[in-house]
N, C-alpha and C positions, 0 to 999 in steps of 0.2 A: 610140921607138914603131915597132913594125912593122907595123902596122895599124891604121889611122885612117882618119875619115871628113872632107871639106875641106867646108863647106858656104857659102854667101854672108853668115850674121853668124854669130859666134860663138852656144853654145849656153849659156841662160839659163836659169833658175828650174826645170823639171822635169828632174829626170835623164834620165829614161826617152823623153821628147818630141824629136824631131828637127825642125829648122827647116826650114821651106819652102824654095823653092825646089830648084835642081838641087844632087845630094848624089854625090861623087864617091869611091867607097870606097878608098884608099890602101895598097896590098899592098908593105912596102921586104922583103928580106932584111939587111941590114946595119943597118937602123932609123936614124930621123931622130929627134934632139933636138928635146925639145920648144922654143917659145920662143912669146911671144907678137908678136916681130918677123914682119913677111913672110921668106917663104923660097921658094924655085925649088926646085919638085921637078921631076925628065923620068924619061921612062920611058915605057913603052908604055900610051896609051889606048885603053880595048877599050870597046863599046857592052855591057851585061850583057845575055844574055836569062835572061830565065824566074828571076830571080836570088831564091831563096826570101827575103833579108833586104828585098825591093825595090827594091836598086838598082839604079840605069839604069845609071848608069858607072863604069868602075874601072880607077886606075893601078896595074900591076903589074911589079914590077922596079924600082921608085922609088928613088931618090937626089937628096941634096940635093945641089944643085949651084952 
């Protein structure tokens, strides 16, 4: 994946519904495998403004690490 979103539970029953809480959009060039194991991403965390999809924040230049 090279762009995904990390949210505090996984996302259930609506496709289209995003779960509460903070939603932090995940920008990799080289893309991250999916798994349903934890994983360490780093990369630069940016506060989003004015972000038309409405997120607050987002890692970009991600790598699994």
């Amino acid at each position: 994946q090279t762009r995904f979103i990390l949210g505090p539970q996984p996302m259930a029953g609506c496709d289209f519904c995003l779960p509460g809480g903070a939603l932090i959009e995940v920008q990799s060039d080289k893309g991250v495998t999916f798994t349903y194991e934890p994983v360490t991403i780093t990369g630069v965390f940016v506060v989003a403004e004015d972000d038309p999809y409405g997120m607050f924040y987002r890692i970009t230049g991600a790598v699994k690490g």
